[in-house]
KEBA-998202 format. One record per residue (C-alpha): residue number from 1; x, y, z. Coordinates in steps of 0.001 Angstrom, whole numbers, plus 500000, padded with zeros to 6 digits. Last residue first. Layout:
REM KEBA-998202
n=NUM c1=X c2=Y c3=Z
...
This chain:
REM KEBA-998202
n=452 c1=723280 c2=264904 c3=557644
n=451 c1=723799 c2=265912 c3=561468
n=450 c1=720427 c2=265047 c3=563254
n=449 c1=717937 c2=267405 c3=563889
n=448 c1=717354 c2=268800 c3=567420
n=447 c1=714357 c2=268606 c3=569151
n=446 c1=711088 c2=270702 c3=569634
n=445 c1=708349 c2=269133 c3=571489
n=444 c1=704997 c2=270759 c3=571551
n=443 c1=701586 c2=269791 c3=573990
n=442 c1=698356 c2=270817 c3=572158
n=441 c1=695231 c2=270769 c3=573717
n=440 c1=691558 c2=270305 c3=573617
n=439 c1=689127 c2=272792 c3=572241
n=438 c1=686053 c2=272836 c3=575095
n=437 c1=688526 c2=275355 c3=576753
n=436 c1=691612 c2=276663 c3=575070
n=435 c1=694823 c2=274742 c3=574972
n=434 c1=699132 c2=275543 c3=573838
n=433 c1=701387 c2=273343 c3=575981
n=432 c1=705029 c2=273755 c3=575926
n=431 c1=708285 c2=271732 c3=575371
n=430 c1=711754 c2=272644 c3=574706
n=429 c1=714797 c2=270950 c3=573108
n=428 c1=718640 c2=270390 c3=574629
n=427 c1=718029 c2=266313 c3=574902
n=426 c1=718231 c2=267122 c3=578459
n=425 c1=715619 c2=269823 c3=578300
n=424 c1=713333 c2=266970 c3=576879
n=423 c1=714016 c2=264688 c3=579408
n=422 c1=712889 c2=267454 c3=582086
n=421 c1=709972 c2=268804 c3=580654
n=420 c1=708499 c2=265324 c3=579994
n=419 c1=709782 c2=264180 c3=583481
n=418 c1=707293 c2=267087 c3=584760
n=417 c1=704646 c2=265690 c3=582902
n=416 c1=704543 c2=262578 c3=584045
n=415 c1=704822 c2=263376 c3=587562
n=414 c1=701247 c2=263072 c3=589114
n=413 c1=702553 c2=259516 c3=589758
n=412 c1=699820 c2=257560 c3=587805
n=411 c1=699049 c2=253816 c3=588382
n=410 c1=694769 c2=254886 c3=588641
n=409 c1=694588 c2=258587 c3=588319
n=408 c1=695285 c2=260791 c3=591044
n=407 c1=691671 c2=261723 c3=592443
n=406 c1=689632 c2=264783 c3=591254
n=405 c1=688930 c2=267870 c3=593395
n=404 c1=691493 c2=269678 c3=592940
n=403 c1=691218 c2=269892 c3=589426
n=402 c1=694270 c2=271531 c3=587664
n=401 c1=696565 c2=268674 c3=588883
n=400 c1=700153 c2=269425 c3=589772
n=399 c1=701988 c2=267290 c3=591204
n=398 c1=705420 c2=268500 c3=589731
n=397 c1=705157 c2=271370 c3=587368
n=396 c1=704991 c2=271113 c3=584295
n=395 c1=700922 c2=271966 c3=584175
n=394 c1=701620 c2=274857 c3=585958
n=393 c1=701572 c2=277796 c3=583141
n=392 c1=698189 c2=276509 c3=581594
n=391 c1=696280 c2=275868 c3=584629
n=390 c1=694948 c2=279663 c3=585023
n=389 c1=693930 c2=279240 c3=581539
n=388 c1=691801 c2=276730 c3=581987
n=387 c1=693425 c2=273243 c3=579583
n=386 c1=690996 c2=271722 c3=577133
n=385 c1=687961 c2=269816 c3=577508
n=384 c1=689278 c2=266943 c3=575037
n=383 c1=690217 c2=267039 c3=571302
n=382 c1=693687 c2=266019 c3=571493
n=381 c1=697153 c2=266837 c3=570285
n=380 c1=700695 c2=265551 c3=570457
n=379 c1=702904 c2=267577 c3=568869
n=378 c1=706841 c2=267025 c3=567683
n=377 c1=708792 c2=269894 c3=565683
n=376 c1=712236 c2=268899 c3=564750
n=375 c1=714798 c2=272154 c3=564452
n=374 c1=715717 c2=274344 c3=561731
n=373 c1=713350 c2=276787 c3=562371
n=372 c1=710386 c2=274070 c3=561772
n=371 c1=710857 c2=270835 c3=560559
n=370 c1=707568 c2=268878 c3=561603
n=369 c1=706748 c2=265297 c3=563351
n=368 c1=702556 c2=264825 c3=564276
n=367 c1=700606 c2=262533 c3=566724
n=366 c1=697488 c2=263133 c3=566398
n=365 c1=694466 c2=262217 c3=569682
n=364 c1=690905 c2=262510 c3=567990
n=363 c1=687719 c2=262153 c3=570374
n=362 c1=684772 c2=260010 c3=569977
n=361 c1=684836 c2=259044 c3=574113
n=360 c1=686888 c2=262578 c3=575636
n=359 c1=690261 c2=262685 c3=575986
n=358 c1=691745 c2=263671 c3=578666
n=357 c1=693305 c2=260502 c3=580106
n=356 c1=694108 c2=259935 c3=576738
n=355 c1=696275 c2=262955 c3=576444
n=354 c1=698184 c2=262391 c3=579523
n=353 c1=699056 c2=258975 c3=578187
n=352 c1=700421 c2=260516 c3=574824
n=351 c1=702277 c2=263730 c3=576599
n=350 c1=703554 c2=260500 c3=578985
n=349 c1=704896 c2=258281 c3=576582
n=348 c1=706475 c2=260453 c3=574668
n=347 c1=708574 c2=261757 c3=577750
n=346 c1=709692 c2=257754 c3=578213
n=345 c1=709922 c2=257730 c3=574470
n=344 c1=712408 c2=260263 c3=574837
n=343 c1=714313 c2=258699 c3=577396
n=342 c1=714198 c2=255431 c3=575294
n=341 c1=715214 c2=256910 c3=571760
n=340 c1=718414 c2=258954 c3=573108
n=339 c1=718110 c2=261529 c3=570876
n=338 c1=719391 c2=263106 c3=567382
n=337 c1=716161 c2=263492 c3=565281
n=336 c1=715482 c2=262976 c3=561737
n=335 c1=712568 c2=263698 c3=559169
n=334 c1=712270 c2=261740 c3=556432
n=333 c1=708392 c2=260907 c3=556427
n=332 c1=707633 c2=264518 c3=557559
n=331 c1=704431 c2=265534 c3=556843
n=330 c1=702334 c2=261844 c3=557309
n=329 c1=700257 c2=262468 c3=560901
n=328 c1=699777 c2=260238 c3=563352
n=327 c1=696350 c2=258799 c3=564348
n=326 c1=694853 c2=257566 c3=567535
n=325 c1=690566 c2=257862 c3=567672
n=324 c1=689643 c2=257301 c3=570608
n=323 c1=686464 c2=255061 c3=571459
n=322 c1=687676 c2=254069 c3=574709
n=321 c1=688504 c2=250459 c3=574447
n=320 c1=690386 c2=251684 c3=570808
n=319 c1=692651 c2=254081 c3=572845
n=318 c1=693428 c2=251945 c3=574992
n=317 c1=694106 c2=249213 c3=572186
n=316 c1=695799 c2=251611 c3=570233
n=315 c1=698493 c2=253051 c3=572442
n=314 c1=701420 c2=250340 c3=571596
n=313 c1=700873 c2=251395 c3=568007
n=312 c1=700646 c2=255281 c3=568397
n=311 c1=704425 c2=254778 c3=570358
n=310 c1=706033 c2=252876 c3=567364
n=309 c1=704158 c2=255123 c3=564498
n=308 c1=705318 c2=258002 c3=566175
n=307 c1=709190 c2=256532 c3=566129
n=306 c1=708622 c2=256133 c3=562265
n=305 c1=707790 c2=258981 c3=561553
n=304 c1=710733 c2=260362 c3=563878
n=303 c1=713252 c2=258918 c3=562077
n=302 c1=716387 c2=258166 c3=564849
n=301 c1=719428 c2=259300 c3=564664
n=300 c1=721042 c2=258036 c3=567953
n=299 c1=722021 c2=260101 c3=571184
n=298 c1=722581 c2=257164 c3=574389
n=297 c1=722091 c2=259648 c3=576983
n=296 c1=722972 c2=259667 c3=581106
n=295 c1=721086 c2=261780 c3=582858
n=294 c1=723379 c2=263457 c3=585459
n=293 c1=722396 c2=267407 c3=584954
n=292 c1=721370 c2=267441 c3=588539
n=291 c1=718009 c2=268283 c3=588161
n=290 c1=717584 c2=265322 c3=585614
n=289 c1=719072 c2=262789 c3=587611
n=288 c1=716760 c2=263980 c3=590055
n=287 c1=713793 c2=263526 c3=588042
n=286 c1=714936 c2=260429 c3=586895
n=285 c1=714738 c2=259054 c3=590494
n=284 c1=711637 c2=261063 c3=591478
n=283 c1=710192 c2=258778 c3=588932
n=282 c1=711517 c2=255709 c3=590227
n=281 c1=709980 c2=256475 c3=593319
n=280 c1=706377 c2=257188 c3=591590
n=279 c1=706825 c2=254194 c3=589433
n=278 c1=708059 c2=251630 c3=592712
n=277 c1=705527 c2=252860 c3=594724
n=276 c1=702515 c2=252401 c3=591915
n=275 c1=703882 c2=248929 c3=591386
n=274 c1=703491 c2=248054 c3=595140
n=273 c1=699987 c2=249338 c3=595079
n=272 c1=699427 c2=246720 c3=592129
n=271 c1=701057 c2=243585 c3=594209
n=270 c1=698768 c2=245194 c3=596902
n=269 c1=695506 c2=244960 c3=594439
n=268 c1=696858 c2=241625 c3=592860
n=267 c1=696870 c2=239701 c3=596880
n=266 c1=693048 c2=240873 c3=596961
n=265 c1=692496 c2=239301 c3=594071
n=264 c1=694514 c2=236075 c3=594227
n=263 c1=692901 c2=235472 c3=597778
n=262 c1=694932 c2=236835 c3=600947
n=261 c1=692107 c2=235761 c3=603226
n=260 c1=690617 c2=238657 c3=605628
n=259 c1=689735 c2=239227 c3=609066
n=258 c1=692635 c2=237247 c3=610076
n=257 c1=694366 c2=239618 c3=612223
n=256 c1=697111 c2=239074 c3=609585
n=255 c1=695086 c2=239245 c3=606918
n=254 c1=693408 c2=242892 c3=607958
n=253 c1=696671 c2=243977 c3=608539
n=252 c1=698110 c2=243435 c3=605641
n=251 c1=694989 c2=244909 c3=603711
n=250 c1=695338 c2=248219 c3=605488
n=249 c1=698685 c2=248652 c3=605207
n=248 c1=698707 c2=248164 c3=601161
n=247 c1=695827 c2=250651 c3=601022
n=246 c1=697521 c2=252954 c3=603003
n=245 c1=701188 c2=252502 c3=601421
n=244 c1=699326 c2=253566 c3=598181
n=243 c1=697561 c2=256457 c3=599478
n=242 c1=700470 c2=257789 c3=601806
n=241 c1=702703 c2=257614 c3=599022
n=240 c1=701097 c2=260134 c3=597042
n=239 c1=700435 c2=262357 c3=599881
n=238 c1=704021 c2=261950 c3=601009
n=237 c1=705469 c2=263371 c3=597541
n=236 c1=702759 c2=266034 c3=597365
n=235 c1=704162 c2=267273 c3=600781
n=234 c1=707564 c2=267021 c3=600115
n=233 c1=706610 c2=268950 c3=596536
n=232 c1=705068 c2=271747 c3=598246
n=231 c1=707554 c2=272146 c3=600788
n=230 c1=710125 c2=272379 c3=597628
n=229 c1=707780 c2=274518 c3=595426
n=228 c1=707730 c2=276853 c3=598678
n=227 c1=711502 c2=276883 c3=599183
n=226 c1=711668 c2=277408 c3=594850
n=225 c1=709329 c2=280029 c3=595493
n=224 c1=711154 c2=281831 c3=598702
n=223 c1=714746 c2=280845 c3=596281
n=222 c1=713420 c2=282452 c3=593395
n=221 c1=712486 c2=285722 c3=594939
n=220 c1=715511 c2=286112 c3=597067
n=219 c1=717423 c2=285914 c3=593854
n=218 c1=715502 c2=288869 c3=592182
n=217 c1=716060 c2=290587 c3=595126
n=216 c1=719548 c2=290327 c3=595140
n=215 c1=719647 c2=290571 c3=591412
n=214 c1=718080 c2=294017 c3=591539
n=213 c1=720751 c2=294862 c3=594510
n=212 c1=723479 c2=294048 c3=592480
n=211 c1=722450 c2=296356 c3=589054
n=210 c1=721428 c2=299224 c3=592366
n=209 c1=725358 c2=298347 c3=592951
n=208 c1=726582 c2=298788 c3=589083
n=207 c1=724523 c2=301725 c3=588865
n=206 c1=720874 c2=302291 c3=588804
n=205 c1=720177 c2=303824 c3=592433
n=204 c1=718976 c2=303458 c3=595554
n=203 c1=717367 c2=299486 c3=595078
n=202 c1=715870 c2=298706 c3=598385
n=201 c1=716538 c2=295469 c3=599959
n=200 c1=714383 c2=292103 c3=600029
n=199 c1=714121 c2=289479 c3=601885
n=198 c1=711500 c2=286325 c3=602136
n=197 c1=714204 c2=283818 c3=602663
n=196 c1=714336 c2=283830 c3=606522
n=195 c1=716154 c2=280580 c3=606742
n=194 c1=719635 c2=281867 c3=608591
n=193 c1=721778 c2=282274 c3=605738
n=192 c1=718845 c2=284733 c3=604525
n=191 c1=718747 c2=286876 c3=607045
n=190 c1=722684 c2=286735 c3=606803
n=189 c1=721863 c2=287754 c3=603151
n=188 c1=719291 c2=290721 c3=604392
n=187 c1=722171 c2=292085 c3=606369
n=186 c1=725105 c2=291991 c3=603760
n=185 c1=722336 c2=293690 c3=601287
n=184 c1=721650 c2=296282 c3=604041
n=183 c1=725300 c2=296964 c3=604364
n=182 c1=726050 c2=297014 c3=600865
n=181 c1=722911 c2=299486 c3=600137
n=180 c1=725181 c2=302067 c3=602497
n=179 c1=728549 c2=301568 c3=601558
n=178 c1=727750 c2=303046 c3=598072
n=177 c1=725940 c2=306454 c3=599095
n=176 c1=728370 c2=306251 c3=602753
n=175 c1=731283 c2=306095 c3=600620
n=174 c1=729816 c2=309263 c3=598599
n=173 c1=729239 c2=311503 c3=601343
n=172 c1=732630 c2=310853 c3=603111
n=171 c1=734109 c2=311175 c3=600178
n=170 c1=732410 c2=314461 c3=599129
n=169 c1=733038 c2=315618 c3=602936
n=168 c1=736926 c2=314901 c3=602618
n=167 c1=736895 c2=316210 c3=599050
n=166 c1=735420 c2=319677 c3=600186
n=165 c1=738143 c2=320089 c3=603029
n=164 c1=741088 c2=318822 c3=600916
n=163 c1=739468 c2=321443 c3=598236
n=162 c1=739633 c2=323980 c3=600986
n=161 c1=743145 c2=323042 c3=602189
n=160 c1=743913 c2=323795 c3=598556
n=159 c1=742871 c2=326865 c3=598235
n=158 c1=744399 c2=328128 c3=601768
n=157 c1=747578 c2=326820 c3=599968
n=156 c1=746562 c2=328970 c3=596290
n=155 c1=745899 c2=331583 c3=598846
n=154 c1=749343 c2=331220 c3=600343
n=153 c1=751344 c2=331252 c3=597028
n=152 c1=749468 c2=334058 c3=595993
n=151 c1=750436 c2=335810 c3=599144
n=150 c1=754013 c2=335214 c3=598914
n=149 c1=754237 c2=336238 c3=594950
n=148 c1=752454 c2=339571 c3=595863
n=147 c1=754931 c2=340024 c3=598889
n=146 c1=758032 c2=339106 c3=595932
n=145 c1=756632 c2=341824 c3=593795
n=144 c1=756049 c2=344438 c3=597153
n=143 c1=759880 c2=343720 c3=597954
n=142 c1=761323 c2=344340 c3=594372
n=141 c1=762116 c2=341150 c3=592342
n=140 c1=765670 c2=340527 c3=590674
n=139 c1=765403 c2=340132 c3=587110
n=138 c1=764411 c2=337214 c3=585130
n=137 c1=768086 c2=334947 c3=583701
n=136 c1=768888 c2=334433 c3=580513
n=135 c1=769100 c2=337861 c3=579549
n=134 c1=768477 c2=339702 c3=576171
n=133 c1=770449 c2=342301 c3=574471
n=132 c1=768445 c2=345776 c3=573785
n=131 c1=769603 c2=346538 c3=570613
n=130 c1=770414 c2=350358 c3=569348
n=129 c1=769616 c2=353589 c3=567601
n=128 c1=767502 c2=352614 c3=564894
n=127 c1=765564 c2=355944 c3=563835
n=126 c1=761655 c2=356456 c3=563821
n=125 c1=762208 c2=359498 c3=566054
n=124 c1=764212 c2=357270 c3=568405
n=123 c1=763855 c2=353039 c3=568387
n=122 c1=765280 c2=350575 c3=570306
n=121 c1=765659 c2=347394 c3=569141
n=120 c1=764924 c2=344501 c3=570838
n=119 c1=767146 c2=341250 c3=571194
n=118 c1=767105 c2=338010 c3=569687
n=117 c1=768497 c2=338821 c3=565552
n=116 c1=771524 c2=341254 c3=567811
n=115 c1=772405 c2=337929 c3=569969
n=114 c1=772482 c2=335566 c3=566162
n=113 c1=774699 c2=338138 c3=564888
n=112 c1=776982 c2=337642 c3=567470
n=111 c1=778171 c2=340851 c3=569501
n=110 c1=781340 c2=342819 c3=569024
n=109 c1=783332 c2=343493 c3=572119
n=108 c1=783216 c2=347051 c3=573413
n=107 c1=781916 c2=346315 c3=576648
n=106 c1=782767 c2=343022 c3=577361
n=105 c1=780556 c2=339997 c3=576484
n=104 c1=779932 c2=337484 c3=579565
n=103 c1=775967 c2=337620 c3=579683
n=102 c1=776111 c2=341252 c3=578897
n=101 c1=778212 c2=344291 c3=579407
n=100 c1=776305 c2=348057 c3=578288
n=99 c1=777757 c2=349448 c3=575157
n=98 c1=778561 c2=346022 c3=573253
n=97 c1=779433 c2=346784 c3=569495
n=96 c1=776275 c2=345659 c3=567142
n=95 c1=777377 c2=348433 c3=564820
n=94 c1=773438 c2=349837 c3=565545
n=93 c1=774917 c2=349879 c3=568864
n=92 c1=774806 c2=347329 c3=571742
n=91 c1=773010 c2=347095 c3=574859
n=90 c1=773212 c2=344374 c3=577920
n=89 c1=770363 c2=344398 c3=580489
n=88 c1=770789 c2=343203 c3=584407
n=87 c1=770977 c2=346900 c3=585048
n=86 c1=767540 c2=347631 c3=584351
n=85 c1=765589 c2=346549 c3=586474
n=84 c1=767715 c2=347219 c3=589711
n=83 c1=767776 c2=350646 c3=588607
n=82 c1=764301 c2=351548 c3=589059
n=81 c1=763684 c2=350685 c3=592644
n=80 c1=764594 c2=353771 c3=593959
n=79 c1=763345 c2=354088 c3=597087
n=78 c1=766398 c2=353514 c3=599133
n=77 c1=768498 c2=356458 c3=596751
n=76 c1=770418 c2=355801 c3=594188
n=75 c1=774183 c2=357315 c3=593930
n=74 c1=776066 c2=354254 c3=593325
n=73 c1=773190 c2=352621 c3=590794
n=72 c1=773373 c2=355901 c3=588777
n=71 c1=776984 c2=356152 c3=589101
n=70 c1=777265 c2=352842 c3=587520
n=69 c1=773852 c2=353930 c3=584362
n=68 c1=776171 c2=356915 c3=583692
n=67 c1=779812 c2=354829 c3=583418
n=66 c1=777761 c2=352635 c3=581056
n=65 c1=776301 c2=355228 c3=579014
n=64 c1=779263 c2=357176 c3=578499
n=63 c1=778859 c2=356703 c3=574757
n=62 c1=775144 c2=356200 c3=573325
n=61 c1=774875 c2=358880 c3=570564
n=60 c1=772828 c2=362193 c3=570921
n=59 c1=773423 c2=363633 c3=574678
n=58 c1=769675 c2=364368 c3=575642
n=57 c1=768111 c2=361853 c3=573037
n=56 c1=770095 c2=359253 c3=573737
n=55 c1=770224 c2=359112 c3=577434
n=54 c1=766156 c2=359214 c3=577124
n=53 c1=765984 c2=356353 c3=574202
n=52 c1=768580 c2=354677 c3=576954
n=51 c1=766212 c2=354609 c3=579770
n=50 c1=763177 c2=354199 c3=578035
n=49 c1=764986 c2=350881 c3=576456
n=48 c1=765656 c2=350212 c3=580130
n=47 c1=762069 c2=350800 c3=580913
n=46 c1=760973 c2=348760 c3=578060
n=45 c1=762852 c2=345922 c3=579600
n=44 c1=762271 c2=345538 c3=582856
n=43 c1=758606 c2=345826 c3=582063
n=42 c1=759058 c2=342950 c3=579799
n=41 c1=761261 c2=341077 c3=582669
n=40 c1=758497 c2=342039 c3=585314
n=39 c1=755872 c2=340046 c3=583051
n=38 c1=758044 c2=337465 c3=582190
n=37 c1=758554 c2=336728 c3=586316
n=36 c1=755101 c2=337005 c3=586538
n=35 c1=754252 c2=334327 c3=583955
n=34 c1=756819 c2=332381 c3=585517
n=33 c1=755930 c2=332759 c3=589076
n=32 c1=751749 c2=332739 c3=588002
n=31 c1=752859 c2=329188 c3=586429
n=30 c1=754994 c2=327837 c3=588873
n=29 c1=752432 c2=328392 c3=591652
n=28 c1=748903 c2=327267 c3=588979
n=27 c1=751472 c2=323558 c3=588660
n=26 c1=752268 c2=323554 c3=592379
n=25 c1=748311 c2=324518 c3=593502
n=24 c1=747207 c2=321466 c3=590802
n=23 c1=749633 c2=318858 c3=591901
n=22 c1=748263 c2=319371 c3=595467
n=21 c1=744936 c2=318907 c3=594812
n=20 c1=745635 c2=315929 c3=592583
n=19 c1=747468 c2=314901 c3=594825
n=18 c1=744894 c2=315201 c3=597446
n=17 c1=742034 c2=314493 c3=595733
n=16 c1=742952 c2=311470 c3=594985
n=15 c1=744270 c2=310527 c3=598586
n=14 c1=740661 c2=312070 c3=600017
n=13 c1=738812 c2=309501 c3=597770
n=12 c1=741093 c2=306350 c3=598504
n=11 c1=740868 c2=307523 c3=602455
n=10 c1=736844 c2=307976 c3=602244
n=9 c1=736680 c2=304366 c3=600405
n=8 c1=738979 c2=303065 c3=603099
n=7 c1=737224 c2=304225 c3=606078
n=6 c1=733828 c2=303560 c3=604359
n=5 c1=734876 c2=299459 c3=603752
n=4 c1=736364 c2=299134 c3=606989
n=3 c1=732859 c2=300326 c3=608492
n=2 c1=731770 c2=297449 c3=609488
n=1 c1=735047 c2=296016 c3=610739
């Protein structure tokens, strides 16, 4: 069946070309036939009015010319093929009384006025001397006429076959041009179907099928970095719970072979461990939600001033222990949002906890509400070491930490935010972080406003 789709493409191009082959030759055979039947008839016919300017002028009127032009025909000889052109003509006088029959009028009859208006008249020394009556019908053919019509009808055939030749190898030509990328793309997909996701196919030309085989790639792309985020992400996911479980492992163990008492203290650090579990699981939790477009929200109106001044409040005494100045900005004291006022303070939360872990002692974290474009413009921004470029477009993504080299904080998931990026994309906003080194940062929410 692989080549179903050529056999058919060739058989759709050859069927077109065909008829329309065909159609052509019938429609160029009819017209040479007709123009070459006019063509005899007008020779016809100025040899007949030859014919009867010449009786004319030797015997000076037109009578006898009927019982002349039937011993004519009765005494021709087998080459003369002169007569047979010019019989089929009727001819009356400048009376318009019929001298030669035509198309059912006898000789001698008078003819209509509107037969005399169609015909020709013949003319002698400037002097009317008759009408050539028209025919309905062309005049017979002579043998070499009806050989020339024989042969034209055969080249226009041999023309034809040609074209059927011609369209046979276009189509053959083309089908293979569009078949061709198809196959490869049907290839590189069962590739695909079968794990190898790094595939790619070329693009041959920049039409509806190169259009395909852009997106192809394109897809292929996306799913060999959303594979690796995935692998990525397992393995971040069991690295964070390895620590945790670790720590709570090792101090089961050690109590229940005795080495050590489960005092109050040591008993808080596993109740702690336990904690981190539970956030970093129910983070992956709202994550998924999130993924799968099932995050339920309660949208409210809700004055974002007033929100900011909820979230800076429960952050003050952290940010007091660490010298950190926590402010939030009056420019928008009426501004409204339409969320759902815990997920969003959820994603709050995090841009705000993210910023204090940054945050150097002395440092400034504001919290500020805008209208901007029509839409609610939230930003949290600090005064710490800033964000390295290379960093900048990752810091959404899941587990990522710009410095290797230093530890998951204390309670965090690594996830925070990611869930900001994905709460706020529920609520139908964007976020993005703006930084430059020694300068801080500036993380951006923009919301919708709330109907008036």
């Amino acid at each position: 069946m692989r080549g179903s789709l050529m056999v058919k493409l060739i058989a759709a191009f050859l069927g077109v070309s065909l008829v329309a082959v065909a159609l052509v030759a019938l429609i160029g055979y009819l017209v040479a036939t007709n123009e070459f039947d006019r063509f005899i008839s007008q020779e016809a016919e100025a040899n007949f009015a030859l014919f009867v300017s010449d009786y004319y002028k030797a015997n000076g009127d037109l009578n006898g010319i009927d019982e002349t032009l039937r011993a004519r025909f009765e005494n021709r000889g087998p080459d003369d093929a002169t007569f047979p052109r010019l019989a089929p003509f009727g001819l009356a006088d400048t009376e318009g009384i019929v001298r030669l029959r035509s198309g059912g009028y006898a000789v001698g009859a008078r003819a209509p006025t509107e037969l005399l208006a169609s015909g020709t008249r013949i003319l002698v020394n400037g002097r009317w001397i008759g009408v050539v009556l028209p025919r309905s019908d062309p005049p017979p053919r002579n043998r070499a006429q009806q050989q020339y019509l024989e042969r034209t009808g055969i080249v226009l055939a041999l023309a034809a076959g040609g074209a059927a030749l011609f369209a046979i190898g276009l189509g053959a030509f083309l089908a293979r041009r569009i078949v061709t990328p198809l196959r490869a793309l049907t290839q590189a997909a069962q590739q695909m179907a079968k794990g190898a996701l790094s595939q790619t196919v070329r693009v041959q030309s920049r039409d509806e099928v190169g259009a395909l085989a852009l997106a192809f790639n394109q897809m292929s792309v996306d799913l060999e970095r959303s594979d690796q985020q995935r692998r990525q992400m397992t393995a971040d996911i069991a690295h964070e719970l390895r620590n945790p479980l670790t720590v709570i492992g090792g101090y089961l163990d050690a109590m229940r072979a005795g080495d050590l008492q489960p005092t109050p203290t040591r008993l808080a650090t596993v109740y702690d461990e336990i904690q981190h579990l539970e956030k970093i699981v129910e983070d992956l939790r709202t994550l998924s939600l999130a993924d799968a477009g099932a995050l339920s929200l309660n949208r409210q109106p809700l004055t974002a001033q007033a929100w900011l001044t909820r979230v800076a409040a429960r952050f003050a005494p952290q940010a007091a222990q660490r010298q950190i100045t926590l402010r939030v900005a009056n420019d928008a004291a009426s501004l409204t949002i339409d969320v759902d006022e815990s997920r969003l303070t959820q994603a709050l939360d995090n841009l705000v906890g993210n910023a204090l872990q940054h945050s150097t002692e002395g440092g400034l974290i504001t919290l500020r509400a805008v209208e901007a474009n029509g839409r609610a413009r939230i930003t949290v921004t600090n005064t710490g070491a800033g964000i390295a470029p290379d960093d900048l477009p990752r810091v959404f993504e899941r587990f990522y930490r710009g410095d290797k080299a230093r530890p998951a904080e204390q309670g965090s998931s690594g996830l925070g935010l990611a869930i900001a990026k994905a709460l706020v994309n529920a609520h139908g906003g964007k976020i993005w972080a703006e930084s430059e080194l020694g300068r801080g940062a500036i993380f951006t929410l923009e919301l919708p406003l709330a109907q008036a």
